[in-house]
mmCIF file of the N, C-alpha and C atoms, coordinates in Angstrom:
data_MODEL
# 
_entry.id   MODEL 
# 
loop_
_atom_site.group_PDB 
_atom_site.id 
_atom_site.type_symbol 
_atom_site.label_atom_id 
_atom_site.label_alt_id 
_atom_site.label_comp_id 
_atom_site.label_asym_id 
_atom_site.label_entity_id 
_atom_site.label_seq_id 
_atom_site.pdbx_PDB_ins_code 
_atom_site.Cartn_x 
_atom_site.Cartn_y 
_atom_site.Cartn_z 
_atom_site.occupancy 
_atom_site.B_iso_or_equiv 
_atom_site.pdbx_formal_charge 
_atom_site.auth_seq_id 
_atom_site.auth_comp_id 
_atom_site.auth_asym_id 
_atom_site.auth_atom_id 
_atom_site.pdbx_PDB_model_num 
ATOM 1   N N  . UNK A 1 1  ? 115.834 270.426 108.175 1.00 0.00 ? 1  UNK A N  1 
ATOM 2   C CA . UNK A 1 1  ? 115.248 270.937 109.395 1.00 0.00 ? 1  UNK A CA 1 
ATOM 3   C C  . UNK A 1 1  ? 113.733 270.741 109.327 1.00 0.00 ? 1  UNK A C  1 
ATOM 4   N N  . UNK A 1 2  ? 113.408 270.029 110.326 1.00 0.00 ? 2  UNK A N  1 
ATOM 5   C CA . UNK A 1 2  ? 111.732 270.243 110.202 1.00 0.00 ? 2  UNK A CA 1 
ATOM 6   C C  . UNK A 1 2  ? 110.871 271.425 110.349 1.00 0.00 ? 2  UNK A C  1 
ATOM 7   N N  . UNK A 1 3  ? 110.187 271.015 109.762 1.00 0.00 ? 3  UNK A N  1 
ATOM 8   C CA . UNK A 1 3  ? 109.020 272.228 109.398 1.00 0.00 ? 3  UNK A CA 1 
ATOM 9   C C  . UNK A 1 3  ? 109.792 273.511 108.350 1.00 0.00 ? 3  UNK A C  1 
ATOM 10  N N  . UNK A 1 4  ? 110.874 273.200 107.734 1.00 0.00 ? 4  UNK A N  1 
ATOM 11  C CA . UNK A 1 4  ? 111.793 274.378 107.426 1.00 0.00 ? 4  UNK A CA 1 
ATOM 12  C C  . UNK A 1 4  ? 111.109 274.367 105.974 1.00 0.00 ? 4  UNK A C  1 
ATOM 13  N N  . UNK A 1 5  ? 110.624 275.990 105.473 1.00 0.00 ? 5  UNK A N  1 
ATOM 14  C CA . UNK A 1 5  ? 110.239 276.102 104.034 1.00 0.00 ? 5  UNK A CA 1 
ATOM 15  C C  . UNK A 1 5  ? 111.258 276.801 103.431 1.00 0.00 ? 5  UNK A C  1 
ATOM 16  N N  . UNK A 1 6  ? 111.465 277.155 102.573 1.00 0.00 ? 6  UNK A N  1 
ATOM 17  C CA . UNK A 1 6  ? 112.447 277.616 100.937 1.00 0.00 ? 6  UNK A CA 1 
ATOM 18  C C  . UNK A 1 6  ? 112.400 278.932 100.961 1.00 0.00 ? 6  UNK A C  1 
ATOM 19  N N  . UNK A 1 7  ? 112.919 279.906 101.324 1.00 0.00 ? 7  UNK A N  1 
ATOM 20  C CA . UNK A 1 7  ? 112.496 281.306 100.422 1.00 0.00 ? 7  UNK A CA 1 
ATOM 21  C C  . UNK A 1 7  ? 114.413 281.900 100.088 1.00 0.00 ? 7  UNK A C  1 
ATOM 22  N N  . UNK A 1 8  ? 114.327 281.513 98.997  1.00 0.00 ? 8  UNK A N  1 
ATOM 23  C CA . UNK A 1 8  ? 115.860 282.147 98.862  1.00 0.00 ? 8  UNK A CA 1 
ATOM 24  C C  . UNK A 1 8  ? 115.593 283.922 98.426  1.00 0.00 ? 8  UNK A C  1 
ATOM 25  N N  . UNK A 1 9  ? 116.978 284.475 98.949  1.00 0.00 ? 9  UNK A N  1 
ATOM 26  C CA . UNK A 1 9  ? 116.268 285.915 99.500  1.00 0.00 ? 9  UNK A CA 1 
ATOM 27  C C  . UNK A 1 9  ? 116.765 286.710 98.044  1.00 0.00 ? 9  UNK A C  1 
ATOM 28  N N  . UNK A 1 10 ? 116.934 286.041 96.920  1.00 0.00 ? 10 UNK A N  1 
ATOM 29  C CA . UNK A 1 10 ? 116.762 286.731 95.532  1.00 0.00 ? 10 UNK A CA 1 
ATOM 30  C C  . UNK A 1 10 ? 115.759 287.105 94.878  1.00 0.00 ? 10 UNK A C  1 
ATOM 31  N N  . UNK A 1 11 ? 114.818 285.955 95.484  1.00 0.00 ? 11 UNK A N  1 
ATOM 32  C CA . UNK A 1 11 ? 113.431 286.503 95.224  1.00 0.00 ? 11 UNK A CA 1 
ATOM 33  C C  . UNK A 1 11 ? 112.501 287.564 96.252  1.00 0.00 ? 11 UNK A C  1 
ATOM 34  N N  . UNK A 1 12 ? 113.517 287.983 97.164  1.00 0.00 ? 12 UNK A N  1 
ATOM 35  C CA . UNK A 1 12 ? 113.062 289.380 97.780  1.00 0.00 ? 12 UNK A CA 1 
ATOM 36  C C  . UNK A 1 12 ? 113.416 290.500 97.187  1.00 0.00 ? 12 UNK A C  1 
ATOM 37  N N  . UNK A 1 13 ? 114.291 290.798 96.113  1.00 0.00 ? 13 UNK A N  1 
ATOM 38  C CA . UNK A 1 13 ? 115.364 291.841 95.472  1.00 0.00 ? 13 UNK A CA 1 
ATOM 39  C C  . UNK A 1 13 ? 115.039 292.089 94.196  1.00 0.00 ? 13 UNK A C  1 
ATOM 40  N N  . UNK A 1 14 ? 114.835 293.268 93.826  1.00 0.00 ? 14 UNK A N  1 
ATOM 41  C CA . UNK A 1 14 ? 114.965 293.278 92.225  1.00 0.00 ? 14 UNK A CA 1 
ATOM 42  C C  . UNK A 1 14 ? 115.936 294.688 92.081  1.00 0.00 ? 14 UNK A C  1 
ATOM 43  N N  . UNK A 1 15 ? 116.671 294.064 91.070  1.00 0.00 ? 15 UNK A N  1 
ATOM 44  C CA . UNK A 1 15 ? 118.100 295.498 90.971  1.00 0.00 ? 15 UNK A CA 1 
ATOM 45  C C  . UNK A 1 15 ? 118.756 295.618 92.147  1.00 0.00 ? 15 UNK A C  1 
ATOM 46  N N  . UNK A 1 16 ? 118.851 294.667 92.653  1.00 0.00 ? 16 UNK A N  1 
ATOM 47  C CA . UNK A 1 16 ? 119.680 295.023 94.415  1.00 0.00 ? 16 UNK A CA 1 
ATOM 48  C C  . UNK A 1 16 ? 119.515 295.529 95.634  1.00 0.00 ? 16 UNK A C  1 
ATOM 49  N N  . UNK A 1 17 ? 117.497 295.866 95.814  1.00 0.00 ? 17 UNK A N  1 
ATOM 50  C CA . UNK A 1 17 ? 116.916 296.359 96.237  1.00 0.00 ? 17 UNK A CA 1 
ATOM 51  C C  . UNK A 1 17 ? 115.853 295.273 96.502  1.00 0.00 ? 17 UNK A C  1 
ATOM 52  N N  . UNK A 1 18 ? 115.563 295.516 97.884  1.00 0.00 ? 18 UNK A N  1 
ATOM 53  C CA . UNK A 1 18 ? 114.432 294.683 98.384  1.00 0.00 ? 18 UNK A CA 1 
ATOM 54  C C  . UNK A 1 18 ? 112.815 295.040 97.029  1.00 0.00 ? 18 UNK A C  1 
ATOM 55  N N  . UNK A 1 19 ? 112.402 294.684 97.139  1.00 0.00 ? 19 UNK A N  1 
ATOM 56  C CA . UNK A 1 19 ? 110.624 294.222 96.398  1.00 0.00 ? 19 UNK A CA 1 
ATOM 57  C C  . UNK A 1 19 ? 110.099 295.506 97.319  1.00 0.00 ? 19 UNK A C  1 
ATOM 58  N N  . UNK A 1 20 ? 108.777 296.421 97.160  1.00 0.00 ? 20 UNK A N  1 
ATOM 59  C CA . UNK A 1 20 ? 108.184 297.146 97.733  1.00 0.00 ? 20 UNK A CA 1 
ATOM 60  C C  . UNK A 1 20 ? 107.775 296.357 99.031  1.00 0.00 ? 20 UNK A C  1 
ATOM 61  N N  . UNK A 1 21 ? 107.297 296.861 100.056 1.00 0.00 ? 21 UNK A N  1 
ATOM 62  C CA . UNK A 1 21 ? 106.833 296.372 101.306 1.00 0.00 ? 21 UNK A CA 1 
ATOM 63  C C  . UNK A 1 21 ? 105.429 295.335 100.949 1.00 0.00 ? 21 UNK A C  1 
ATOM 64  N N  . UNK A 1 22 ? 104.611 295.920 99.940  1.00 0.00 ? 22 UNK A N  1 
ATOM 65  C CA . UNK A 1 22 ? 103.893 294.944 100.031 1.00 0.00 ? 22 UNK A CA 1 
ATOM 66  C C  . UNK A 1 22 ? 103.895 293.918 99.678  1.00 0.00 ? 22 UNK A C  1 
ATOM 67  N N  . UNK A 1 23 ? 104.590 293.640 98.018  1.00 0.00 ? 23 UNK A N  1 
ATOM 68  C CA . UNK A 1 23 ? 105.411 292.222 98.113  1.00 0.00 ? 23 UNK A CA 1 
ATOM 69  C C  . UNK A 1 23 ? 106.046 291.802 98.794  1.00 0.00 ? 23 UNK A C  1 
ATOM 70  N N  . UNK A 1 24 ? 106.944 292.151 99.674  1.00 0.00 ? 24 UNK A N  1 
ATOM 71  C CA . UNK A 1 24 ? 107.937 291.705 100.481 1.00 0.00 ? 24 UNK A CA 1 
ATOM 72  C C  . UNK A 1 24 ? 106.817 290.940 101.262 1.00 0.00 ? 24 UNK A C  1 
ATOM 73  N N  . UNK A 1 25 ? 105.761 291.516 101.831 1.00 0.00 ? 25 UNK A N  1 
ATOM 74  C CA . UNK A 1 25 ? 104.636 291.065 103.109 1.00 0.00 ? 25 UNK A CA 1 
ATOM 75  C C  . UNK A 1 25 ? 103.244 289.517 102.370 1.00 0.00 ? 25 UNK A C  1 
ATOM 76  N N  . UNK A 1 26 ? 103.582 290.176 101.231 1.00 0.00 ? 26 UNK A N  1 
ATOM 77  C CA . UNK A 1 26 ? 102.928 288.562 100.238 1.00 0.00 ? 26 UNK A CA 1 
ATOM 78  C C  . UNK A 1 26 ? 103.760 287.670 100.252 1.00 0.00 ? 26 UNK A C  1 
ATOM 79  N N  . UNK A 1 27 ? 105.244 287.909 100.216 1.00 0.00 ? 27 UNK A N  1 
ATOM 80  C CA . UNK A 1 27 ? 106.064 286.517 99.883  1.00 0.00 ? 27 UNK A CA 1 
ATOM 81  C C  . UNK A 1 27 ? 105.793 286.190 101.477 1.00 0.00 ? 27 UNK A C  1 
ATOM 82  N N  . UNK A 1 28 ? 106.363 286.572 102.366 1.00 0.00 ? 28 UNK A N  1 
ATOM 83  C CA . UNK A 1 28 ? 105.849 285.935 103.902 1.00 0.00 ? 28 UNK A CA 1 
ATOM 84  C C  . UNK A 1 28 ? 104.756 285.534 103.885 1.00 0.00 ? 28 UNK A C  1 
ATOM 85  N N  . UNK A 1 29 ? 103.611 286.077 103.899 1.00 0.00 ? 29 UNK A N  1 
ATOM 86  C CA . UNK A 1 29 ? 102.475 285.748 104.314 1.00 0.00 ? 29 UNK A CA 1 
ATOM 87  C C  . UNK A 1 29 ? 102.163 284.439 103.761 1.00 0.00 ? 29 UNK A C  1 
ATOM 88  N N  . UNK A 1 30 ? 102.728 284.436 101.839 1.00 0.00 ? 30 UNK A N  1 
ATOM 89  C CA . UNK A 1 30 ? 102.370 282.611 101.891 1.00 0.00 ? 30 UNK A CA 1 
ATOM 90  C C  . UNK A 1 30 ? 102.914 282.000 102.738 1.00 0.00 ? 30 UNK A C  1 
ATOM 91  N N  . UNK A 1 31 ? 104.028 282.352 103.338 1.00 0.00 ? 31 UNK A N  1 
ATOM 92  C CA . UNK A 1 31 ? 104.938 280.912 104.487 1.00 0.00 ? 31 UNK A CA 1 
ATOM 93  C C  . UNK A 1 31 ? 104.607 280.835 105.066 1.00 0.00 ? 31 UNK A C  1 
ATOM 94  N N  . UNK A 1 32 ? 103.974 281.698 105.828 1.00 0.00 ? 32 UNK A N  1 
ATOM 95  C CA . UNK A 1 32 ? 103.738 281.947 107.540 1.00 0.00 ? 32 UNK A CA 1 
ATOM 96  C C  . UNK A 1 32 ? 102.376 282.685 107.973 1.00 0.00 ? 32 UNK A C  1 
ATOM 97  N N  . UNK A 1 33 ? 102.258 282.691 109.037 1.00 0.00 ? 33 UNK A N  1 
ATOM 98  C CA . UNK A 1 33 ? 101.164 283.420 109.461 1.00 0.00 ? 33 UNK A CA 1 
ATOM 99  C C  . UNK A 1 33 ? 101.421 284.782 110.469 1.00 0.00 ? 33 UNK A C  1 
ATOM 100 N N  . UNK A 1 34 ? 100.998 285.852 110.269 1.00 0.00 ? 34 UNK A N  1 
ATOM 101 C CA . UNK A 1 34 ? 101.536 287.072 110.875 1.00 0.00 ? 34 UNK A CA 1 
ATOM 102 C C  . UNK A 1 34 ? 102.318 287.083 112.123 1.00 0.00 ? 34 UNK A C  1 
ATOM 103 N N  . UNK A 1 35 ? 101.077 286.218 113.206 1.00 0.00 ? 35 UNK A N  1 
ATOM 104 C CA . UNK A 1 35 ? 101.781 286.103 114.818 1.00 0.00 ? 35 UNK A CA 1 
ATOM 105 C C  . UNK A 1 35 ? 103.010 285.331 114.951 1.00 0.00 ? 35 UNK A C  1 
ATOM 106 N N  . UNK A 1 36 ? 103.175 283.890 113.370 1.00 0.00 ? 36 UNK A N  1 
ATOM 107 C CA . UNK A 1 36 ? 103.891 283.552 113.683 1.00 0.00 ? 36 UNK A CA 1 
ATOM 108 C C  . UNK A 1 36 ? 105.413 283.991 113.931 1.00 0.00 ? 36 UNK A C  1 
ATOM 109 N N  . UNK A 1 37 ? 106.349 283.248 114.716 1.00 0.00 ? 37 UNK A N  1 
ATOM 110 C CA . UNK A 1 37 ? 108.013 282.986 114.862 1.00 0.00 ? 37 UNK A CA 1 
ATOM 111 C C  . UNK A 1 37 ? 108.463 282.940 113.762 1.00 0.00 ? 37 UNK A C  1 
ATOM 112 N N  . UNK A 1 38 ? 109.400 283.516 113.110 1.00 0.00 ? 38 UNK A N  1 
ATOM 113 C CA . UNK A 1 38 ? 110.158 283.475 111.861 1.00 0.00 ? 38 UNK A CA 1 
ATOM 114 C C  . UNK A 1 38 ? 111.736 283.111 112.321 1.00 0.00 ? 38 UNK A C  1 
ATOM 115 N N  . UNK A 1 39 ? 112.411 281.590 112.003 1.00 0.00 ? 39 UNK A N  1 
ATOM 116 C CA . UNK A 1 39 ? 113.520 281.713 112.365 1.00 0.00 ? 39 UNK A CA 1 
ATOM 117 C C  . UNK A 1 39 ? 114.537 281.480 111.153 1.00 0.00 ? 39 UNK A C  1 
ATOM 118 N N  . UNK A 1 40 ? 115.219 282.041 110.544 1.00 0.00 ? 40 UNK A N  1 
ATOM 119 C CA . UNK A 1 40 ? 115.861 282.339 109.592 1.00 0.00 ? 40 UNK A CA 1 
ATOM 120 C C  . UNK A 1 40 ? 117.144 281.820 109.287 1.00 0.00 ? 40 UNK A C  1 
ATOM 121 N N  . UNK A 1 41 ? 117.337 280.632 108.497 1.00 0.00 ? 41 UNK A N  1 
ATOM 122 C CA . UNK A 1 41 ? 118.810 280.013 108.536 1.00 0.00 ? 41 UNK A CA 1 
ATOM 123 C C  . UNK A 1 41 ? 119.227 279.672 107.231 1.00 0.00 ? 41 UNK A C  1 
ATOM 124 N N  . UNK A 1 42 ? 120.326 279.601 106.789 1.00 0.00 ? 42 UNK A N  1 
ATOM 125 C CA . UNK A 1 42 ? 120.974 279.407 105.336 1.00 0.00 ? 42 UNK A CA 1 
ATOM 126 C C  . UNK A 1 42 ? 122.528 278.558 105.858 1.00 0.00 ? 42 UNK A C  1 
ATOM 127 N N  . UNK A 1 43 ? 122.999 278.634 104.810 1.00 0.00 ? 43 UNK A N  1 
ATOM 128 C CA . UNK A 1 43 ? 124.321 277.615 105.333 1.00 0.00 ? 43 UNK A CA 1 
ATOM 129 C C  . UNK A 1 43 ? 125.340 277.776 105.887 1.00 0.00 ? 43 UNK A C  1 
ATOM 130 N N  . UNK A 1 44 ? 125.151 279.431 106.363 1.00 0.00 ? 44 UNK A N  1 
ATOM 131 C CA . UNK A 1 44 ? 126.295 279.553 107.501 1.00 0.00 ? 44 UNK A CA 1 
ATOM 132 C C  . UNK A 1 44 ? 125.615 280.604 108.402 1.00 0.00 ? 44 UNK A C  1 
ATOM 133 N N  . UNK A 1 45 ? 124.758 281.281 108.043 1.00 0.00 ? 45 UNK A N  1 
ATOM 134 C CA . UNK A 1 45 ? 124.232 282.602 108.448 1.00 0.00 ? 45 UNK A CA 1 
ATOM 135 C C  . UNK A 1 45 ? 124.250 283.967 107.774 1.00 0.00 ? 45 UNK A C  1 
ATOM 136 N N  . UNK A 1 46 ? 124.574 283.554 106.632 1.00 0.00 ? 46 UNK A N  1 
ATOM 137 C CA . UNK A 1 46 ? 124.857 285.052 106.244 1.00 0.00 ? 46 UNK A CA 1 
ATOM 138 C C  . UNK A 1 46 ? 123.593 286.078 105.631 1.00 0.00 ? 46 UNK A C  1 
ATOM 139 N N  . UNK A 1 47 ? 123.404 285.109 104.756 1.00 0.00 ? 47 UNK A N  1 
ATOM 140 C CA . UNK A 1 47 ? 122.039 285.522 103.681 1.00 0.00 ? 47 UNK A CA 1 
ATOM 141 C C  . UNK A 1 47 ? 120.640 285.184 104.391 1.00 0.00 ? 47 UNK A C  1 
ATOM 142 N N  . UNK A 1 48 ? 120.941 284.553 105.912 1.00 0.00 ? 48 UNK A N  1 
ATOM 143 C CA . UNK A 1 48 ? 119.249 284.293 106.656 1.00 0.00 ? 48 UNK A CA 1 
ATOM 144 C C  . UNK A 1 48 ? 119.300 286.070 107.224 1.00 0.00 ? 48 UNK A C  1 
ATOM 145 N N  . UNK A 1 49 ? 120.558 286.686 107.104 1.00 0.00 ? 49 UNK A N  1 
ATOM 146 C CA . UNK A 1 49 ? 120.076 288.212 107.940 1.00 0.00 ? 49 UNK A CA 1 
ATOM 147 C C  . UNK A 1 49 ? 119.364 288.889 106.788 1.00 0.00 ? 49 UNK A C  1 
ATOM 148 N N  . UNK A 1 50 ? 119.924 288.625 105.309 1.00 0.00 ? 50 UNK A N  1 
ATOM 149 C CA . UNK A 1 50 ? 118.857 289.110 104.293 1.00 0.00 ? 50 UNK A CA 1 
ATOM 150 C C  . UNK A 1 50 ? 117.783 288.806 104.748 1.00 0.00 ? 50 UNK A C  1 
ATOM 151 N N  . UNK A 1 51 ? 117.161 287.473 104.781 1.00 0.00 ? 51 UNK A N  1 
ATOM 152 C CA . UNK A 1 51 ? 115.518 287.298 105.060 1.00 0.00 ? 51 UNK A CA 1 
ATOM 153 C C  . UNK A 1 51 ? 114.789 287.826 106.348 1.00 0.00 ? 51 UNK A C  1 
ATOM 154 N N  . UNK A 1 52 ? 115.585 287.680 107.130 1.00 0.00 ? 52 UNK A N  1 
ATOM 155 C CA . UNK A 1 52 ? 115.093 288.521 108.391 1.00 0.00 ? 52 UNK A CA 1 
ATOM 156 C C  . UNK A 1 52 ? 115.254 289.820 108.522 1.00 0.00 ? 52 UNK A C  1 
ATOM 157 N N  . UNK A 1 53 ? 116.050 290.625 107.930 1.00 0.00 ? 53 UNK A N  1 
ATOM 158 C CA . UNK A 1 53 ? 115.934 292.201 107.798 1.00 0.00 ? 53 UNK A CA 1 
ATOM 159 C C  . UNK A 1 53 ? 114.817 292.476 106.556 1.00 0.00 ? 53 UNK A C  1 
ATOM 160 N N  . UNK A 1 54 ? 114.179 291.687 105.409 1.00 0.00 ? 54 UNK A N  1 
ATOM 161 C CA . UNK A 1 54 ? 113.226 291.957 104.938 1.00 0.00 ? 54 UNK A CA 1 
ATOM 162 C C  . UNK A 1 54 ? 111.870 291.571 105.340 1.00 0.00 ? 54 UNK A C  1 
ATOM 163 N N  . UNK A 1 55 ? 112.011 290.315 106.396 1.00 0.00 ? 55 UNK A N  1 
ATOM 164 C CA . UNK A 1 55 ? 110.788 290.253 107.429 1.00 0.00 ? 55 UNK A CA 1 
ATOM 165 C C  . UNK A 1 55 ? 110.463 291.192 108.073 1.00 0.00 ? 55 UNK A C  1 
ATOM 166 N N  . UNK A 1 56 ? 111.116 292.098 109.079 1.00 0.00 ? 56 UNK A N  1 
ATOM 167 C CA . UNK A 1 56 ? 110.971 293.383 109.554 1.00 0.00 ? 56 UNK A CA 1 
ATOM 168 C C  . UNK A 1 56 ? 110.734 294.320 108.966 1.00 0.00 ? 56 UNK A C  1 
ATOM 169 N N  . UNK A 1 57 ? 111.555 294.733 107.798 1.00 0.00 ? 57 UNK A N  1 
ATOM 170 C CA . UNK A 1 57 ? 110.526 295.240 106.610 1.00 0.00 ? 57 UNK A CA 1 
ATOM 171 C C  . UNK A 1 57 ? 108.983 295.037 106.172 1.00 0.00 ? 57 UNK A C  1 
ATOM 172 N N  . UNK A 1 58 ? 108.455 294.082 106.283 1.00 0.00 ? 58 UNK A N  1 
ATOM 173 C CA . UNK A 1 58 ? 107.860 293.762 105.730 1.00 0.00 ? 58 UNK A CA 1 
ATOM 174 C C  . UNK A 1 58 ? 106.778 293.673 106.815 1.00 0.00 ? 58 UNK A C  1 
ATOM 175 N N  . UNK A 1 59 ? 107.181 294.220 108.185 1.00 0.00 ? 59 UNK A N  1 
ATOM 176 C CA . UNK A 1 59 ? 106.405 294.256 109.281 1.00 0.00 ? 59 UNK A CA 1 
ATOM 177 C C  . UNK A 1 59 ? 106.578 292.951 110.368 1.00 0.00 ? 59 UNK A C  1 
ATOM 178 N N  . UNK A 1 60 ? 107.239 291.940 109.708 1.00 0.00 ? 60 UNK A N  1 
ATOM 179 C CA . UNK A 1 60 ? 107.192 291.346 110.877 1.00 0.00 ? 60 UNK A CA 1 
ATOM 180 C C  . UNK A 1 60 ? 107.946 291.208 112.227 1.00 0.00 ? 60 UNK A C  1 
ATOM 181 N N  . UNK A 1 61 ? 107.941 291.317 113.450 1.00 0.00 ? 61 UNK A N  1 
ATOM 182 C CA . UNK A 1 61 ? 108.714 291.415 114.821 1.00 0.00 ? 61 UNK A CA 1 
ATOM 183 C C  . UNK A 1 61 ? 109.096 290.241 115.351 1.00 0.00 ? 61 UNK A C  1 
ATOM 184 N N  . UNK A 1 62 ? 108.446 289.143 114.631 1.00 0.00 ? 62 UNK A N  1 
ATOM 185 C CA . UNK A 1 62 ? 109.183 287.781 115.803 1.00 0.00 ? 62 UNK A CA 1 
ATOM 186 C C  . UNK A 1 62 ? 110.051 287.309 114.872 1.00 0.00 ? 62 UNK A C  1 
ATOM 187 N N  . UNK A 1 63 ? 111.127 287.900 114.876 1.00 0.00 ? 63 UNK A N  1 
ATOM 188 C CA . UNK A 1 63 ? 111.750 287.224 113.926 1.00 0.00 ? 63 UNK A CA 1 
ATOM 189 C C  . UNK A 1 63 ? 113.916 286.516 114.300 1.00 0.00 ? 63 UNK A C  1 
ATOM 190 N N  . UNK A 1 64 ? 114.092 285.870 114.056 1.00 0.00 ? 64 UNK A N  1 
ATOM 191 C CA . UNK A 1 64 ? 114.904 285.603 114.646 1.00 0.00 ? 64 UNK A CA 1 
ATOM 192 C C  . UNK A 1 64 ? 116.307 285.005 113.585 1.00 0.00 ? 64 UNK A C  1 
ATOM 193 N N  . UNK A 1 65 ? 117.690 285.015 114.089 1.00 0.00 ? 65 UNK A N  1 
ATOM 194 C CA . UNK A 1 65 ? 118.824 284.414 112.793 1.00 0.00 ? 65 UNK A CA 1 
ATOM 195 C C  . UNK A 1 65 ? 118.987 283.056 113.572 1.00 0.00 ? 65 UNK A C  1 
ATOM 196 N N  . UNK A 1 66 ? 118.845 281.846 112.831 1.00 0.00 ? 66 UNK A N  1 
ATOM 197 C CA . UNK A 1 66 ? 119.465 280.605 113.618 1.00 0.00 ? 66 UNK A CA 1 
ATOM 198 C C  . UNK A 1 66 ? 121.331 280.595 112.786 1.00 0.00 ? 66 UNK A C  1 
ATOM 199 N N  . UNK A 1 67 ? 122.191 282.198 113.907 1.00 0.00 ? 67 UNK A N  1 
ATOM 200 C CA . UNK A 1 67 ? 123.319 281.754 113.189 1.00 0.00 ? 67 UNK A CA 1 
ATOM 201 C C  . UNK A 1 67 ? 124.621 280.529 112.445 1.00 0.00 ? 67 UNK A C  1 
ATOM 202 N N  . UNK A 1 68 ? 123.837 279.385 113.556 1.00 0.00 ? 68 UNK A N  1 
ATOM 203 C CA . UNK A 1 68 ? 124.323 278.264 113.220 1.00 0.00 ? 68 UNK A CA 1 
ATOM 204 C C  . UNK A 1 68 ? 124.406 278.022 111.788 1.00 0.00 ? 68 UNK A C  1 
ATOM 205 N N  . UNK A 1 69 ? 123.056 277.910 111.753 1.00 0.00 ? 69 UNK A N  1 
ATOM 206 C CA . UNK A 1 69 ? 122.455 277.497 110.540 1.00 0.00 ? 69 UNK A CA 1 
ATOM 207 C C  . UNK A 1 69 ? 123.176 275.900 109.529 1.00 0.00 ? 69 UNK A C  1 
ATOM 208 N N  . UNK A 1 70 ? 122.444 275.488 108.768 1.00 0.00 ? 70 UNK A N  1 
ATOM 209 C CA . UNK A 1 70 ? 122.586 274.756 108.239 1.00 0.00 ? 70 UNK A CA 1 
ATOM 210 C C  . UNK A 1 70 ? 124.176 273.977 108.810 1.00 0.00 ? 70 UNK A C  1 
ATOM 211 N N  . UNK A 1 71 ? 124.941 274.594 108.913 1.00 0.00 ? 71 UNK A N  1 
ATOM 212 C CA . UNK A 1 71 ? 126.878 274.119 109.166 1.00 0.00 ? 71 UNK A CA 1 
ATOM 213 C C  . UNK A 1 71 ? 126.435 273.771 110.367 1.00 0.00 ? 71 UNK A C  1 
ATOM 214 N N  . UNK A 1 72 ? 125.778 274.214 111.387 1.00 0.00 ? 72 UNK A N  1 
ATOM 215 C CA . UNK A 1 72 ? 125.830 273.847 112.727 1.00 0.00 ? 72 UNK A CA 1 
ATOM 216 C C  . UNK A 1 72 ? 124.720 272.303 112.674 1.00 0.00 ? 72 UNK A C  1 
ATOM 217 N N  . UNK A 1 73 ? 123.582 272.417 112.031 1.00 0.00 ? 73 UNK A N  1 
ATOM 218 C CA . UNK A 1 73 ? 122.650 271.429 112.447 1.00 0.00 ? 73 UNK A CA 1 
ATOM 219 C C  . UNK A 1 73 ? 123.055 270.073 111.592 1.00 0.00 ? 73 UNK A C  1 
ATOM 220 N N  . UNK A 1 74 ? 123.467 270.446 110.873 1.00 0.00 ? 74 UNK A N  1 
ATOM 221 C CA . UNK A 1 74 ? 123.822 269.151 109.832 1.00 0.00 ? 74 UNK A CA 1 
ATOM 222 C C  . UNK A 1 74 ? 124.721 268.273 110.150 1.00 0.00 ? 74 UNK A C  1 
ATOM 223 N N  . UNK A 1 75 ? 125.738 268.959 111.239 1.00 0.00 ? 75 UNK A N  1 
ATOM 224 C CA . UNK A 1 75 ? 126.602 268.738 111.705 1.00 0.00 ? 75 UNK A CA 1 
ATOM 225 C C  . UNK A 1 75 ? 126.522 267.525 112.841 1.00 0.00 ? 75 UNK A C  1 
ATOM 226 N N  . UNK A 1 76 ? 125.058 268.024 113.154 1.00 0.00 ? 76 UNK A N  1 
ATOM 227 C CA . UNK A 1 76 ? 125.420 267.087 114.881 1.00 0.00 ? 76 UNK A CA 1 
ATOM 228 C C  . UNK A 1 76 ? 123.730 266.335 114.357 1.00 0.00 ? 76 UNK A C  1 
ATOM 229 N N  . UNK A 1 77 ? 124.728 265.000 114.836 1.00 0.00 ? 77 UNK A N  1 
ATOM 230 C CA . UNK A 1 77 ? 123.696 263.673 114.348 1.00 0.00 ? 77 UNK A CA 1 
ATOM 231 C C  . UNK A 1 77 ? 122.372 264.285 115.179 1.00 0.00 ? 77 UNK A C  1 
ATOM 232 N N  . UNK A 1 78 ? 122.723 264.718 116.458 1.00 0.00 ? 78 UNK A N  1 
ATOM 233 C CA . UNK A 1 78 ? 121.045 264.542 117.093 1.00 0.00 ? 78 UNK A CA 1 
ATOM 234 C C  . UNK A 1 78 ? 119.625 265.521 116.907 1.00 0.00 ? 78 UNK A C  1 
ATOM 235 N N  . UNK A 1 79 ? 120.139 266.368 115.940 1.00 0.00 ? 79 UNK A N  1 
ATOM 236 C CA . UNK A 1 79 ? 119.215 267.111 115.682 1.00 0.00 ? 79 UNK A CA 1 
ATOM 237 C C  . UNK A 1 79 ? 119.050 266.331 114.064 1.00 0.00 ? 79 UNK A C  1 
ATOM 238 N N  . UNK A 1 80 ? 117.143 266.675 113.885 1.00 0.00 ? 80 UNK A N  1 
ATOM 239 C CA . UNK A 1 80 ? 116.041 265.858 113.086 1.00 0.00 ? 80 UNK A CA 1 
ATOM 240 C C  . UNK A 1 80 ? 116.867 266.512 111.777 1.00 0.00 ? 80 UNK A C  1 
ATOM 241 N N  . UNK A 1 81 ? 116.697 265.557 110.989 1.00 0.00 ? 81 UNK A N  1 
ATOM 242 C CA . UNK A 1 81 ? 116.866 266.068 109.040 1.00 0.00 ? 81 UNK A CA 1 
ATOM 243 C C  . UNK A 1 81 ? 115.789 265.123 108.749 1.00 0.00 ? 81 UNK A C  1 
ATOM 244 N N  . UNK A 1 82 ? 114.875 266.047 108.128 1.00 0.00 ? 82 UNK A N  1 
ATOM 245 C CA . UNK A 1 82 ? 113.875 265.835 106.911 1.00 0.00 ? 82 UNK A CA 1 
ATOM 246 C C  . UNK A 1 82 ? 114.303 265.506 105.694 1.00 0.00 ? 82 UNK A C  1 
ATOM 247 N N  . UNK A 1 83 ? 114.489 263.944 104.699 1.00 0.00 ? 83 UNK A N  1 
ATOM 248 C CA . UNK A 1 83 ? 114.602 264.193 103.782 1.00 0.00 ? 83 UNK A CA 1 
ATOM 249 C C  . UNK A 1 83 ? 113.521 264.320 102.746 1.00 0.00 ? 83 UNK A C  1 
# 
């Protein structure tokens, strides 16, 4: 997906528990920028609601699940893949 960065949401968790708010708001902030859109996708949808329920945590509001995710876009030739 273009423009798509990495954050697998294990490194939001320690002991099964999200990271305090303010780490949680450092790991975003390297990706993104506050105002920005956060749209959240993994390979079916499951684990992008992890990253987006710790975005909101973490203060952010634009945040969104692309439930498709990965199964849906990979799927159909006409949408862009970055290799």
């Amino acid at each position: 997906m273009p423009n798509a960065k990495s954050l697998p949401f294990g490194e939001l968790l320690t002991d099964g528990h999200f990271l305090p708010v303010a780490q949680l708001k450092q790991k975003f902030d390297a990706l993104s920028n506050n105002d920005q859109r956060l749209i959240f996708s993994c390979g079916s949808g499951v684990t992008a609601c992890i990253l987006a329920l710790a975005a909101q945590v973490s203060g952010r509001d634009n945040v969104t699940v692309y439930d498709g995710s990965w199964t849906e876009w990979g799927a159909n030739e006409k949408y862009p893949v970055v290799k």
